[in-house]
C-alpha positions, -999 to +999 in steps of 0.1 A: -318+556+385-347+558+359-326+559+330-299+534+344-336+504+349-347+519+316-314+515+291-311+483+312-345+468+299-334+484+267-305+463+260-324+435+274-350+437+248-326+442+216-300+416+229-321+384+215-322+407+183-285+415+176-281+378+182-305+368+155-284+396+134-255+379+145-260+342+134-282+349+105-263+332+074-256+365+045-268+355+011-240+360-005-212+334+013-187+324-014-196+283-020-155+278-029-121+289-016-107+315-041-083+299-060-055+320-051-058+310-016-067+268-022-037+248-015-034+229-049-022+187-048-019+164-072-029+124-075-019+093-090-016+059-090+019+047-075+011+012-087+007+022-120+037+046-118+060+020-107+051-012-129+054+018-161+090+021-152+118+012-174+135-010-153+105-026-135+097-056-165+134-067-163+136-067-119+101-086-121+114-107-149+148-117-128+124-122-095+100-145-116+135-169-127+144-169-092+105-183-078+108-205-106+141-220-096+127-222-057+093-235-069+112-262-090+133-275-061+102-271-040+084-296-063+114-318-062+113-323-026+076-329-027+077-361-051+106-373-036+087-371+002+055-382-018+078-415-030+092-426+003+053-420+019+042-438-006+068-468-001+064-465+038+030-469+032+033-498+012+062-518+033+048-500+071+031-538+075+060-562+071+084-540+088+100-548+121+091-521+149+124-508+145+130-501+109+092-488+113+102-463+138+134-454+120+109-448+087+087-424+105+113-407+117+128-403+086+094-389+070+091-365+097+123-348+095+121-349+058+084-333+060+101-310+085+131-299+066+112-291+038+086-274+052+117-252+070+130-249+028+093-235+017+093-212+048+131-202+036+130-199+005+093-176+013+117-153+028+150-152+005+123-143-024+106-116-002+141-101+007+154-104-026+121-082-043+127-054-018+164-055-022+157-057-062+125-032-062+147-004-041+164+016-066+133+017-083+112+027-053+139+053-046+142+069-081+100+071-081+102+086-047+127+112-063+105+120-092+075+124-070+092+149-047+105+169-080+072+166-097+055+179-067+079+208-063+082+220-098+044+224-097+042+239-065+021+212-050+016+210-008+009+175-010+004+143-036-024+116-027-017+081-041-055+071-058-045+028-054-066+007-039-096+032-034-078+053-010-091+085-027-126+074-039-133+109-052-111+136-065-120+170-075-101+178-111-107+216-104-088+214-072-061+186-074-039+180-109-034+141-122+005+140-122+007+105-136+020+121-171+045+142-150+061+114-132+064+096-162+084+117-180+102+126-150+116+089-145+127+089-183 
């Protein structure tokens, strides 16, 4: 019984000591992952990527004709709201209540249709980039994924708009040059 209360206040006493053992830090702890076992990714900027492309000056070229040719009808239906304001304006005190009304009501649904055209055409130019800008989108989505397996990368970080505010070259590989010459 002796020895059992003896190795018991025994173990007691060296227990806060193999913990200190335990969680003391080792001098030598490696500060990086060996390279061999860091997964490796690469960066770039798919902004940049995408308005380098070939084909991206002519679709933003054919979307810039089409705004113009919506912002010069939208202009059109300005002045010609602007005249007839102007010349309800000017006549609104020696016309009869009816005609009046029938003015108004003609302003309103002309202010209305055209605010229905700007909304309109808002959305015919928005559907018209995506549908234009979607084979390109596409064949940088397909250089991407090659680029990324040819190099044996586990993932690709796109830098725009500060997403990525630091990168470490040692660790992650630009790829910029590599999707470039990929969408050649």
């Amino acid at each position: 019984m002796k020895q059992f209360f003896l190795s018991l206040l025994l173990s007691a006493a060296l227990l806060p000591i193999q913990a200190q053992v335990a969680t003391s830090v080792p001098d030598t702890i490696p500060t990086s992952i060996p390279k061999a076992a860091a997964m490796k990714f690469g960066y770039f900027s798919y902004q940049a990527s995408f308005q380098a492309m070939p084909d991206y000056a002519t679709a933003r070229q054919s979307l810039d004709n089409l705004k113009g040719k919506y912002d010069k009808e939208m202009k059109r239906v300005e002045t010609e709201f602007n005249k007839k304001y102007e010349e309800f304006l000017e006549g609104q005190k020696d016309f009869a209540p009816s005609i009046l009304q029938k003015r108004q009501a003609e302003l309103q649904d002309m202010m209305q249709k055209n605010m229905a055209f700007k909304q309109e055409a808002q959305r015919l130019l928005k559907q018209a980039e995506d549908d234009t800008f979607k084979p390109l989108k596409e064949r940088l989505a397909l250089a991407i994924h090659k680029v990324g397996r040819e190099r044996g990368l586990a993932f690709i970080v796109n830098t725009d708009d500060n997403a990525v505010p630091y990168v470490d070259a040692a660790m992650g590989e630009d790829i910029s040059a590599a999707i470039a010459n990929a969408l050649k």
